[in-house]
DOTI-347589 format. One line per 3 residues: number of its first residue (from 1); their letters; for each residue x, y, z of N, C-alpha, C. Coordinates in steps of 0.2 Angstrom, whole numbers. Example, Ala and Ser with C-alpha at 12.3 -4.5 7.8 and 13.67 -1.06 7.14 Angstrom:
% residues 2
1 = AS = 66,-28,39,62,-22,39,66,-16,39  64,-11,35,68,-5,36,64,0,39 .
END
This chain:
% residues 58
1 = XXX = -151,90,68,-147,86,63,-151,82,58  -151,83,52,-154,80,46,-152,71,47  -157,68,49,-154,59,49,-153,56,45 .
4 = XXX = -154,59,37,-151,56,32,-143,57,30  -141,64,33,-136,64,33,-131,59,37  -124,59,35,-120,55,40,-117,58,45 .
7 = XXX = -116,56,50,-112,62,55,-106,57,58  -103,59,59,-94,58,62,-93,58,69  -91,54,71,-87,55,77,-81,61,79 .
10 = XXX = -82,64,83,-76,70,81,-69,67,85  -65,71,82,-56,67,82,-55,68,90  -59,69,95,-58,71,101,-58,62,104 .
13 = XXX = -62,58,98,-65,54,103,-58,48,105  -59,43,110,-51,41,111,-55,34,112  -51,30,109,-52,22,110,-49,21,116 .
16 = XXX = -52,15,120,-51,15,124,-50,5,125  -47,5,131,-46,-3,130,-50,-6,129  -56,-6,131,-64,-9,131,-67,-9,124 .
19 = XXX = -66,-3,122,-71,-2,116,-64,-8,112  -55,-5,111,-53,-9,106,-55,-19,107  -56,-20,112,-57,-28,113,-64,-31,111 .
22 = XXX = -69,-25,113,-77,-25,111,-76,-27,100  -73,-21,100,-71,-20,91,-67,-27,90  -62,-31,93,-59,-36,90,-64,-43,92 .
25 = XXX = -69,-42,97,-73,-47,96,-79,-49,90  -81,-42,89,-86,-41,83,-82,-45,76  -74,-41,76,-72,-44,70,-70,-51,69 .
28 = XXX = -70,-52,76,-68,-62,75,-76,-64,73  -81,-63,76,-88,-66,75,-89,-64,68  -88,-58,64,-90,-59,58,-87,-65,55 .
31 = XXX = -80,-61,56,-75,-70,51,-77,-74,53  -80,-77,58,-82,-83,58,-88,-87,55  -92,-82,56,-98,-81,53,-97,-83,45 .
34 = XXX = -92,-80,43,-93,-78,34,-89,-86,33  -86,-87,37,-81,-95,34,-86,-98,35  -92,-100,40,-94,-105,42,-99,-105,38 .
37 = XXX = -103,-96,33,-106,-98,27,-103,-102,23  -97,-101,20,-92,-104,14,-94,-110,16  -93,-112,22,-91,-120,21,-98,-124,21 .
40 = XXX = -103,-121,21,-111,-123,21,-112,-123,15  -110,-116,10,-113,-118,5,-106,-121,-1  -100,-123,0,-97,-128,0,-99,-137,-1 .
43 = XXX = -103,-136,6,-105,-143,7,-111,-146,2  -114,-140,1,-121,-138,-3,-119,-141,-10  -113,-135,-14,-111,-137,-20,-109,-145,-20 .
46 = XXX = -106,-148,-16,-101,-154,-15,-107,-159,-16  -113,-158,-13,-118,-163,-13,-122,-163,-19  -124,-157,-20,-126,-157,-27,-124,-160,-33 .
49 = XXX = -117,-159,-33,-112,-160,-38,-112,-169,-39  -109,-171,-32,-109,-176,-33,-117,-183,-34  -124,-179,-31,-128,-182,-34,-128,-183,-41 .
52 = XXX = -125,-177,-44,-125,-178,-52,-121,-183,-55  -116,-183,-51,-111,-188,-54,-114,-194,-55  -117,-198,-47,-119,-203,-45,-126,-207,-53 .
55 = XXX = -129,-199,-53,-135,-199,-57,-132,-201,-66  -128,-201,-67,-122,-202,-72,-119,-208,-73  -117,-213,-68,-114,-216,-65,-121,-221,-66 .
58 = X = -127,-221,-64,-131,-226,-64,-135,-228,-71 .
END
């Protein structure tokens, strides 16, 4: 099989309790992952921003 190509899982394959819990763990750690960037670089903007203010302010 050529490994550039993509290959598939064939429709035989069957989810099983394990694998759906394993897949619902990955997808809670992304989101979690991806909010906890937001709120980083949130923090980042908010301090930024408000140095400028302060720097305006004096």
């Amino acid at each position: 099989m050529d490994s550039n190509k993509p290959h598939f899982v064939s429709s035989a394959f069957k989810k099983d309790e394990e694998y759906i819990h394993w897949l619902q763990k990955v997808k809670e750690q992304y989101r979690s992952s991806q909010a906890k960037a937001a709120m980083r670089v949130n923090d980042a903007m908010t301090s930024s921003i408000g140095s400028s203010v302060m720097t305006l302010w004096i």
